[in-house]
N, C-alpha and C positions, 0 to 999 in steps of 0.2 A: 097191217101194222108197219108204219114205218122202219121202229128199230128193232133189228132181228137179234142182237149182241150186247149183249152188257156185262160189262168185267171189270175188274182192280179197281176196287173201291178200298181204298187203304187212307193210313190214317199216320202220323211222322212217318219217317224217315221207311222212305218204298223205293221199290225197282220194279216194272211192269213192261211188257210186252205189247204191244199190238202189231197183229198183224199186218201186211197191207198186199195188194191186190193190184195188177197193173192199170194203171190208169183211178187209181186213187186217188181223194184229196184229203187230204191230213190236218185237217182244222182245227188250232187250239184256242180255247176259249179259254183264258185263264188270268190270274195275276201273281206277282212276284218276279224275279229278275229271272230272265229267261235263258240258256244259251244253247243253243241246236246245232249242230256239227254232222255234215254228211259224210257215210262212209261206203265203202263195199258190204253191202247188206240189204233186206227186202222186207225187213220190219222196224218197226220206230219204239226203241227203245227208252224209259225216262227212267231217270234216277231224281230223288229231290226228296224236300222234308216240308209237310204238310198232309193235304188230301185229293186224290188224284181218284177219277174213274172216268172211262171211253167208254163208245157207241158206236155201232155200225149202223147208217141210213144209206143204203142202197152204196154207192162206189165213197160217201162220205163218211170217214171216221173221223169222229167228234172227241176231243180229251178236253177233259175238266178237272182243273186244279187250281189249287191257292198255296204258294209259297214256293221257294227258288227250285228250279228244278234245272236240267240239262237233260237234251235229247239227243242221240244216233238216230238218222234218220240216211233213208238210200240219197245216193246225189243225183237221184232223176226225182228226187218227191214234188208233190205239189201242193205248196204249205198257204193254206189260209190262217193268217193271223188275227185275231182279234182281241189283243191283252193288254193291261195295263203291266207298267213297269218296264226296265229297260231291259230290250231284246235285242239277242247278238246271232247270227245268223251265218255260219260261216261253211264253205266247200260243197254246199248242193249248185254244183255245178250245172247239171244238167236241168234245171227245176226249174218250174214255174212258181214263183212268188209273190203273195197277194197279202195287203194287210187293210184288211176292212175299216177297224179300228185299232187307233195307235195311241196311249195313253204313256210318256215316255220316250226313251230317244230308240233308237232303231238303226243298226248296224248291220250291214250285210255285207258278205265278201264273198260274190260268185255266185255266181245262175246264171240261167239260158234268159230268165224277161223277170222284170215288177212292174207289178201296178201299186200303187201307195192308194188308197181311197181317200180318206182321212187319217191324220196324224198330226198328234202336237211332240214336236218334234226334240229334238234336230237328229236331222237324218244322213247320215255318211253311207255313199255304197260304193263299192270299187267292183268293178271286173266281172258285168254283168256284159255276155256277149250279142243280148237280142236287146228289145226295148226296154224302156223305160217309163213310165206314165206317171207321175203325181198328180195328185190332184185333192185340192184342201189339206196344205201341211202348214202350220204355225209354227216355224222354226223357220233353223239357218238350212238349207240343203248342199249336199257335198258330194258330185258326183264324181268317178275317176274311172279311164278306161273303159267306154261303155261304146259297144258295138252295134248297138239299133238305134233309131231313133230316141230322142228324149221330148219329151211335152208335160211339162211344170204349171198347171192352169191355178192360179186361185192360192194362191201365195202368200205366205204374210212373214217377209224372212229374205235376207241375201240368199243368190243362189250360185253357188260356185262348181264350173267344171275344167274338168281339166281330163283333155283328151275324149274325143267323142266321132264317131266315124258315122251317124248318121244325122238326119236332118236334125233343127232344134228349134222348136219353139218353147218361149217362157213367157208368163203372164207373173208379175208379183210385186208386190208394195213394197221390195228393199230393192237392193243391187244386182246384177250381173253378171261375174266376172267368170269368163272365159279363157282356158288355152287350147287352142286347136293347134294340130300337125300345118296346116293348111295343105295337103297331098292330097285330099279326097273331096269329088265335088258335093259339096254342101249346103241347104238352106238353111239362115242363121234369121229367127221372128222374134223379134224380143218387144216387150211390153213395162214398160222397167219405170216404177217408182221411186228414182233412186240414180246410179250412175252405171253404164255398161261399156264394159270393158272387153276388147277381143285382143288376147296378147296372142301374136303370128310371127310366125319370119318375114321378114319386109319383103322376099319374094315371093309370096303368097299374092293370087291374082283374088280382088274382091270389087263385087257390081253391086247395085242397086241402090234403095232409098235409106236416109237417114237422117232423121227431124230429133233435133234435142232444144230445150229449155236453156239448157247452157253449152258448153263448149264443144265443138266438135274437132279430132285432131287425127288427121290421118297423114300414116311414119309407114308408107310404101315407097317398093323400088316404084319411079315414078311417079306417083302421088305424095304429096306435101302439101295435107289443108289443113290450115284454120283456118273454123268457122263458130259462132257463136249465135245460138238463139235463131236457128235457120233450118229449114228442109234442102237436104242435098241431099241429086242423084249423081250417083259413077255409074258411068258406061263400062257396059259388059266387054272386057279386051278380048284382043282378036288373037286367036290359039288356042293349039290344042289341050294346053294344060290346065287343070282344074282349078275353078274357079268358085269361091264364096261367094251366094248372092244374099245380101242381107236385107232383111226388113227391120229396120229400130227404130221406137221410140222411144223418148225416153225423158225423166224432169231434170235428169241430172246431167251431168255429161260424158260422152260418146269420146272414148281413143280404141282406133284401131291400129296394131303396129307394133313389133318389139320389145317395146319396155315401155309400160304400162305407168301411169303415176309413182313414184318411189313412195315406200311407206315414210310416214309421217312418225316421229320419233312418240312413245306414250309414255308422259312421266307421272303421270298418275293417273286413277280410276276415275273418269266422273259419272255418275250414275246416272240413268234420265231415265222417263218414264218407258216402259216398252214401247208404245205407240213412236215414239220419237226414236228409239232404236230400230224398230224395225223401219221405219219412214210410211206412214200411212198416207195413204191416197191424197194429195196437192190438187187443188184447182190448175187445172193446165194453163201457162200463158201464150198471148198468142201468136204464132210466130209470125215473125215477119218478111221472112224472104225464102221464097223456095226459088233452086237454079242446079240447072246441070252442072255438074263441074267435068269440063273435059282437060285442062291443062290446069296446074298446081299453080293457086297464087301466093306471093311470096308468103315464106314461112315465117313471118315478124311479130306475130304475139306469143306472150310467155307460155312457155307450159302449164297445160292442167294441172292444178289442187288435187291430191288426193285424198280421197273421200272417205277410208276403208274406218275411222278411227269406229264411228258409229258400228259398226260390224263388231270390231274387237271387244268394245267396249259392253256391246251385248252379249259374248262370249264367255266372257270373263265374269259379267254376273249370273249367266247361269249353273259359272263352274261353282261360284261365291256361294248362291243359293242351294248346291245340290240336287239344282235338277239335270247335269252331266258330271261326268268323270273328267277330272284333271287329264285324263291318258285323251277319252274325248274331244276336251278343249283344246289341245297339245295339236288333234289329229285338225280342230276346225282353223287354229291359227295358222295351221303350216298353209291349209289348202287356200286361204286370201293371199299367200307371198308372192 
C-alpha cells in the first residue's frame, strides 16, 4: 500500500501536526488563502478554518484542505504546491520550492531554488539564493535578488528583475525589464514581445547580438548607439573585467544603460483587452540591416518612448478586479520604476 498514515481529518477551525522526516516533501493540495512561514522546527504545523487531513506516501506527505489556513514549516522543507488561491511563502530559506499548479498570485520570500511549473499569476519572489525556473506563468512576474540562474519559458506577462547574479534567459509575450549590478559575468537571452530594457552602470562592459523591431539605444562608457529596426553585434572588450554577453530579441525596443525610458505620467485608467495588455505574439518585421558596431555613431536621434503604461495599466486592473492585493499592486508598481 502506498499510504501508510492517515491523520487530522477535522472540520472549522483546527490545529494539526505532521510530522516530517529528512528529506521529505510536503505537498499541499488545497484551496483558500494560504500563508506558510519557516521556522526552527522539524514538523509542519497548520492552523486554519475549514477541513484539513494528510498522508504519508513513502518520503511524501500529502495535506488536503479547503479554507485559509497558515503553516510553520522547517526552513530546509521542500514544499510542493498545487493550490488555488493566494499563496504567501515566506523564510524557508533553506528549501526547495516547487508549484505544480498555481491558481492565484504566489509570493515567496527566500529559498535555496523554485521551479514555477504553471501558474496564473502574478508572481513576486525576492531573495532566492539558487535558481529560478518558470515555466507557463499568465501574469506579470517580479523577480528580486536572486542568486542562480533564471529561465522564464512560456510567458504571457512582463517580466521584471531586479538584481540577479546568474545567467538569464526569458521567453514571454510582454516586456523585460532588467536591473543588473553589472560586477558579475553574465549571460543575458531574452525573447521579448514587447520592449527590453537592461538598466547598468554605463561602466558595465556588454558583448554580443541584438536585433529589435524598433529602437535600439546604447548609454555606455564608450558606446553611444542608436539604432532602429536593425541586428547589431558589440564586440567582446578586451579586459579583465566582467563582462554581459547578450542575446536579444525583441518587437519592441532595446535600451541598454543607466536610465532607462522615464516613466510616462498616467492620468487616467484606460482599460484594454488582456491580450493587448499583456502584448500577444506580433508577426515579426523584417529587419533590415545587421552590422558590427565597433565605434559609437553619432548620438542624434531622440530618446526612446517609454512603453511601461501597458504594464501599469494591467496592474491596476487586476488590483480593480480582485485578482491581487493593493499591498501586491503597490509591490508590482514599484518593481517597473
Amino acid at each position: 500500500m502506498k499510504t501508510r498514515k492517515t491523520k487530522g481529518q477535522s472540520a472549522g477551525w483546527f490545529t494539526e501536526t505532521a510530522p516530517l522526516k529528512p528529506g521529505d516533501i510536503l505537498h499541499l493540495k488545497c484551496n483558500g488563502p494560504i500563508n506558510i512561514e519557516g521556522d526552527d522546527r522539524s514538523d509542519a504545523l497548520f492552523n486554519g478554518v475549514g477541513d484539513l487531513h494528510w498522508s504519508r506516501e513513502g518520503q511524501v506527505v500529502k495535506v488536503h484542505f479547503d479554507g485559509p489556513i497558515s503553516a510553520a514549516v522547517p526552513r530546509d522543507a521542500h514544499l510542493r504546491l498545487d493550490t488555488d488561491g493566494p499563496v504567501k511563502v515566506r523564510k524557508v530559506t533553506e528549501g526547495e520550492i516547487e508549484a505544480l499548479s498555481m491558481d492565484g498570485p504566489l509570493t515567496v520570500e527566500g529559498g535555496a531554488s523554485l521551479h514555477v511549473r504553471n501558474a496564473d499569476g502574478p508572481l513576486i519572489v525576492s531573495r532566492i539564493s539558487g535558481p529560478v525556473m518558470v515555466t507557463n506563468i499568465d501574469g506579470p512576474t517580479t523577480l528580486k535578488e536572486i542568486g542562480g540562474d533564471v529561465t522564464v519559458s512560456n510567458a504571457d506577462g512582463p517580466v521584471v528583475i531586479k538584481r540577479c547574479d546568474g545567467d538569464i534567459d526569458i521567453a514571454t509575450d510582454g516586456g523585460a525589464y532588467l536591473t543588473l549590478a553589472g560586477d558579475v559575468a553574465q549571460n543575458v537571452r531574452l525573447r521579448v514581445d514587447g520592449n527590453a530594457f537592461l538598466k547598468v552602470p554605463a561602466s558595465t562592459r556588454v558583448a554580443g547580438r541584438i536585433q529589435a523591431d524598433g529602437r535600439i539605444s546604447v548609454e555606455l562608457d564608450g558606446q553611444s548607439i542608436q539604432a532602429e529596426n536593425e541586428t547589431i553585434t558589440l564586440p567582446r572588450p578586451e579586459g579583465a573585467q566582467p563582462v554581459i554577453t547578450v542575446d536579444l530579441e525583441a518587437d519592441g525596443d532595446v535600451y541598454i544603460g543607466p536610465n532607462p525610458p522615464a516613466a510616462e505620467a498616467n492620468s487616467g485608467i484606460h482599460f484594454m483587452g488582456l491580450a493587448g495588455l499583456f502584448g500577444r505574439r506580433r508577426g515579426k518585421k523584417q529587419v533590415k540591416v545587421t552590422r558590427t558596431v565597433a565605434t559609437p555613431p553619432p548620438a542624434d536621434s531622440a530618446p526612446p518612448k517609454d512603453n511601461l503604461a501597458a504594464e501599469r495599466e494591467m496592474i491596476l486592473r487586476m488590483v480593480a478586479e480582485g485578482k491581487i492585493t493593493a499591498e501586491e499592486g503597490d509591490q508590482l508598481l514599484e518593481a517597473l520604476q
